[in-house]
C-alpha positions in Angstrom: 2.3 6.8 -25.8 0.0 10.0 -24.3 -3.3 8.3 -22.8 -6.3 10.1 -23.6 -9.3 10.9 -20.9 -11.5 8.4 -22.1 -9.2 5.7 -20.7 -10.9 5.3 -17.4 -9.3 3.4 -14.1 -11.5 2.8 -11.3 -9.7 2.7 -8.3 -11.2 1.5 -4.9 -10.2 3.0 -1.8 -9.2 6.5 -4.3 -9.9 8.3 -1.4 -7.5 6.8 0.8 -3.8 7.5 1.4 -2.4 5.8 -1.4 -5.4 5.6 -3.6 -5.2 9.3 -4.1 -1.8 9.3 -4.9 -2.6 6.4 -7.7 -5.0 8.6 -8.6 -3.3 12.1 -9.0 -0.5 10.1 -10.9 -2.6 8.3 -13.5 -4.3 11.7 -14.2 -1.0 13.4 -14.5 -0.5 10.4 -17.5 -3.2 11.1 -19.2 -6.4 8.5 -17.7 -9.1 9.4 -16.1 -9.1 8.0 -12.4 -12.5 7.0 -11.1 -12.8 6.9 -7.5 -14.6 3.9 -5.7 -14.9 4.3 -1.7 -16.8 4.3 0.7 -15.8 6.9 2.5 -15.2 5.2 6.0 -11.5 6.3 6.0 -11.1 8.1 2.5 -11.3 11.9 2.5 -13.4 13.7 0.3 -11.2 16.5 -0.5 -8.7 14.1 -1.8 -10.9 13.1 -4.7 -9.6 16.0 -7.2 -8.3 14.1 -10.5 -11.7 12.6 -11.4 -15.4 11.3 -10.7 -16.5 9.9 -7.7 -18.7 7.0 -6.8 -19.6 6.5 -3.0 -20.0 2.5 -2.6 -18.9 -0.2 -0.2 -17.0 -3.0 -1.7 -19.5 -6.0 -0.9 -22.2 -3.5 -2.4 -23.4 -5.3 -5.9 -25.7 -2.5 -6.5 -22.9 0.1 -6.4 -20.5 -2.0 -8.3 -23.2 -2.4 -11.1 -23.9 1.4 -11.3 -19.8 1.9 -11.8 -19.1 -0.2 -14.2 -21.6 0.0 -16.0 -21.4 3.8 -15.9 -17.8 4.0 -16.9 -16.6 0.8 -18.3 -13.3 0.8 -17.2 -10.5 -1.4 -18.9 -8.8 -1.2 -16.0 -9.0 -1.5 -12.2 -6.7 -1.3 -8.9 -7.8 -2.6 -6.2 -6.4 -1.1 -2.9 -9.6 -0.7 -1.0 -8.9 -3.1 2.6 -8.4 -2.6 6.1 -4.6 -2.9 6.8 -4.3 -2.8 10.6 -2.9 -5.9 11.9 -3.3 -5.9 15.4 -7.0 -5.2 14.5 -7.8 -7.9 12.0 -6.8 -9.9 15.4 -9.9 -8.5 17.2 -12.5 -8.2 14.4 -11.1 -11.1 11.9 -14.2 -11.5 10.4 -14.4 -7.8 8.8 -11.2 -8.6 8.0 -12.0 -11.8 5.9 -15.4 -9.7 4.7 -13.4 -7.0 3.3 -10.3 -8.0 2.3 -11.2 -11.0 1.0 -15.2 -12.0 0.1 -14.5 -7.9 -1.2 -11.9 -9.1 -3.6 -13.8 -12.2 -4.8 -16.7 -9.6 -5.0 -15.1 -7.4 -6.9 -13.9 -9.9 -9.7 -16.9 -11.7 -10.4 -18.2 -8.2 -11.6 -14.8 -7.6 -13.8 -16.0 -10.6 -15.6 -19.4 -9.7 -16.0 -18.2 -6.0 -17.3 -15.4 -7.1 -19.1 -11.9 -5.4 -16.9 -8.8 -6.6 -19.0 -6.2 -5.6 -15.7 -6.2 -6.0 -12.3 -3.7 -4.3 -9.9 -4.1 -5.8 -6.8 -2.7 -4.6 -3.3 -1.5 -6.8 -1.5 1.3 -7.3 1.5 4.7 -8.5 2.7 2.7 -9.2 5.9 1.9 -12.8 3.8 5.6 -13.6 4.5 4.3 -13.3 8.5 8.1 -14.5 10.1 10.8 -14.8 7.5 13.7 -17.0 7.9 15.5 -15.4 4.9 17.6 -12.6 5.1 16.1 -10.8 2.2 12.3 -11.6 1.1 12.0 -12.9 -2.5 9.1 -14.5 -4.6 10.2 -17.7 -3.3 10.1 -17.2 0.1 7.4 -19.2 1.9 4.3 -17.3 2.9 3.3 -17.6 6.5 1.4 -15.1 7.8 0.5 -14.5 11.6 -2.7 -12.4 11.9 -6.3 -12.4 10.1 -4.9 -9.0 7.8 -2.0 -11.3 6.0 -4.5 -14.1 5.6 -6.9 -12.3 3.9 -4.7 -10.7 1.5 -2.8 -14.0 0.6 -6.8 -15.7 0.4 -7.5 -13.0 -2.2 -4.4 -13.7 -4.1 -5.4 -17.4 -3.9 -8.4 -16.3 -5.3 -6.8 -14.0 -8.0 -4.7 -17.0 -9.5 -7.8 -19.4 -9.6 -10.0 -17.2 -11.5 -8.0 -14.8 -13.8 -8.4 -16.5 -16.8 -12.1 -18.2 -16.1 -12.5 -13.9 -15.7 -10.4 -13.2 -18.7 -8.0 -10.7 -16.6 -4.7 -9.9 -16.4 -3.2 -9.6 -12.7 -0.5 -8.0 -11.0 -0.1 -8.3 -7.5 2.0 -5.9 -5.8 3.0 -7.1 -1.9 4.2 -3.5 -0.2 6.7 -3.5 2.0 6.6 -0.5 4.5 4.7 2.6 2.8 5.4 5.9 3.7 5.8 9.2 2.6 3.2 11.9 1.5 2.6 13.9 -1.6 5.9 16.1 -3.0 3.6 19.0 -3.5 1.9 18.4 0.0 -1.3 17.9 -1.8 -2.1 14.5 -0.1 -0.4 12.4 2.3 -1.3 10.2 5.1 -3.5 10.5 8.4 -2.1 11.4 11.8 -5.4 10.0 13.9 -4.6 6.9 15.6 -1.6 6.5 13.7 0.1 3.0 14.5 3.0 2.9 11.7 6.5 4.3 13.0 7.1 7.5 11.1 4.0 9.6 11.5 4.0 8.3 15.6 7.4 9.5 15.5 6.9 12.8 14.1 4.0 13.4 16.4 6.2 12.4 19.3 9.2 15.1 18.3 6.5 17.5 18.0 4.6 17.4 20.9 6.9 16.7 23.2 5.4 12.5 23.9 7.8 10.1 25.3 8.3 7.1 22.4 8.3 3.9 23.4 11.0 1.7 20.8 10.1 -2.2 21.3 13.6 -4.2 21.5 17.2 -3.2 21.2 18.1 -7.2 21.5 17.6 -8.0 17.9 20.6 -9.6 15.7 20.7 -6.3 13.7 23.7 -3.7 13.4 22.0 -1.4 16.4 19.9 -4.1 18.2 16.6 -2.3 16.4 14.1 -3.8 13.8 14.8 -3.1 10.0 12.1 -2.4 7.7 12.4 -1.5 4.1 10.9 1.7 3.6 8.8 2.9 0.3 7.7 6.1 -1.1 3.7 6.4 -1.4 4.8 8.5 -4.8 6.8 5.4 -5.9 4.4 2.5 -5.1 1.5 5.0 -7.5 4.2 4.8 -10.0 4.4 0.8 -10.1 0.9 0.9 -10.4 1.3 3.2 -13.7 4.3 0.8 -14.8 1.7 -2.0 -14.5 -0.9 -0.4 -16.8 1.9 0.8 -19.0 2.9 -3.2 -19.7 0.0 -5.4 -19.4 -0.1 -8.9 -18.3 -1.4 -11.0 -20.9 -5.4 -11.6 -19.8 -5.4 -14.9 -17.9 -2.1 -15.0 -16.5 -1.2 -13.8 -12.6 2.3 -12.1 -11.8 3.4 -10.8 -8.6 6.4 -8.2 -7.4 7.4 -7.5 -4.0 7.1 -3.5 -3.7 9.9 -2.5 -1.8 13.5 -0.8 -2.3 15.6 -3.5 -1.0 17.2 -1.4 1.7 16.6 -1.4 5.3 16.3 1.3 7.9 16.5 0.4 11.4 14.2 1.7 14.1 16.9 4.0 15.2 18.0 5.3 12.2 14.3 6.5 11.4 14.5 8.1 14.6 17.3 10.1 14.0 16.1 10.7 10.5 13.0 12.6 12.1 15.2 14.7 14.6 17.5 15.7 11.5 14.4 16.7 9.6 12.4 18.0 12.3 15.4 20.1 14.2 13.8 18.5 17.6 14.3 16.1 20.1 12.6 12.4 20.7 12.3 11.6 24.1 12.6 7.7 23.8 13.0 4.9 26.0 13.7 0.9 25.1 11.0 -1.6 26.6 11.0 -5.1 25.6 10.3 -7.0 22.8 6.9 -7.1 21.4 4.9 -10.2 20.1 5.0 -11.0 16.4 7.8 -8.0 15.8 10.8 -10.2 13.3 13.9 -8.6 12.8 14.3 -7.9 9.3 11.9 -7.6 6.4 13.7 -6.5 3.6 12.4 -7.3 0.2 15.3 -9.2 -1.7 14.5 -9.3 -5.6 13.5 -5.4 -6.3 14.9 -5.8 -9.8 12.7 -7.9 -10.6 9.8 -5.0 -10.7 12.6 -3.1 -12.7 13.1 -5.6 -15.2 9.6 -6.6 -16.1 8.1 -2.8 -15.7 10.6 -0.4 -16.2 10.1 0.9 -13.2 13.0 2.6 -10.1 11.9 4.1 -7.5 12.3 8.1 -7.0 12.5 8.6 -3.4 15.1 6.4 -2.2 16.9 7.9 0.9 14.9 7.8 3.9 15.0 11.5 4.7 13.1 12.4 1.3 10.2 10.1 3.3 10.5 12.1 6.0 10.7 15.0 4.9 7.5 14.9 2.8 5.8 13.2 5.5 6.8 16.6 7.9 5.3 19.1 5.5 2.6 17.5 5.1 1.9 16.9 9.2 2.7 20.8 9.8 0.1 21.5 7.1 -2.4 19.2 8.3 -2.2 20.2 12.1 
């Protein structure tokens, strides 16, 4: 069914790395993607698909003027700091953000009347898995302030959908990488601390790479991470609005492929893609690192949404994330 423009998403954080993908992707179907951010990591000339309202998330005033403005139906949240080793030294920005900004942000959905709520959340609330693959049913234990506050504002999500009269999906993301197939957005390269953009960095100019643990009960001794497409986790968020939860009621998917790269493999990935060399060396294992996270029920996402992933082969990450890093250097 075509959407028309005058059905309105706000998104917060549509500034941001995967917020402008959401939104490019639910203007290219038809909505009209509001952007919500305050700016603090978003980029302004990433806001192209629609309007744009400069606001923190704890900012009542702002959140008024929004939704009152555009009356939106339907919102996903993916404004939050993400960095785990720093929700360890500033927890309580964390907890203001991630989660007082959630319970924020829901008290006004009521008020306003928002029918769905896309939530982002993380894997990180599964902090050290014992399973081999990660399901719904694994036990959520996580190990820093950042998986805290997201699994809080889940909490928070299932106590008060239906006293707000929404409909929630929660998506926890596995590892999210990736940039924008027509090298219109992608991710930043500043202070980078996830494994693909430090990796392409490092082929490029020349840095010695530092890989944390060859010792682990994996096929090459290396960590393995199931690696997403930023392109496919906007197009769950589509397959979301495309079938509603019933207002009330609280579903969640683990956002992942159900495949596993190790650390090595993504290196050799980038050298394939990149035609140069990493200079790398092993040092030991670092605190908190776990073996595996795989995500173990994928089809479930499939089943209930209709959705399958695009980009499925780690090189196609790669690859996209490259030509967007020689554009953006």
């Amino acid at each position: 069914m075509l959407k028309t423009s005058s059905e309105i998403v706000l998104v917060t954080g549509g500034a941001g790395y995967i917020g402008s993908q959401c939104c490019k992707l639910l203007a290219a179907h038809g909505y009209r993607p509001v952007t919500y951010d305050d700016m603090s990591s978003g980029r302004p000339e990433f806001v192209r698909y629609g309007p744009k309202i400069e606001g923190d998330i704890l900012d009542g005033i702002s959140l008024d003027s929004a939704l009152r403005e555009y009356s939106p139906k339907v919102i996903f949240h993916i404004a939050a700091l993400t960095e785990a080793e720093g929700s360890t030294s500033e927890p309580t920005l964390y907890y203001d953000i991630n989660t007082c900004g959630t319970l924020a942000l829901i008290e006004k959905c009521k008020e306003y009347g928002v029918e769905q709520f896309i939530f982002s959340s993380t894997a990180s609330v599964y902090g050290h898995p014992s399973d081999e693959l990660v399901t719904n049913s694994t036990p959520v234990d996580p190990v820093n302030p950042f998986g805290w506050s997201k699994l809080m504002a889940e909490k928070i999500l299932y106590d008060c959908a239906a006293d707000a009269g929404l409909g929630v999906t929660i998506f926890r993301y596995f590892n999210v990488s990736g940039a924008d197939p027509d090298i219109e957005l992608g991710m930043p390269f500043e202070n980078q601390t996830h494994l693909i953009p430090r990796l392409i960095e490092a082929a490029e100019k020349g840095t010695a790479f530092s890989i944390f643990g060859n010792d682990y009960d994996t096929h090459d001794g290396t960590c393995l991470r199931d690696y997403i497409h930023v392109w496919d986790i906007a197009a769950a968020h589509i397959a979301a609005i495309n079938s509603p939860v019933p207002r009330g009621r609280v579903r969640k998917f683990n956002l992942g492929l159900g495949q596993s790269n190790s650390v090595l493999e993504v290196l050799d990935s980038v050298e394939r893609i990149t035609g140069l060399k990493i200079n790398f060396h092993v040092k030991s294992r670092r605190n908190g690192d776990v073996a595996k996270l795989v995500s173990g029920d994928s089809k479930e996402l499939t089943n209930a949404l209709g959705w399958k992933a695009q980009f499925t082969e780690i090189d196609d990450l790669i690859r996209h994330v490259w030509n967007w890093y020689c554009i953006e250097s």
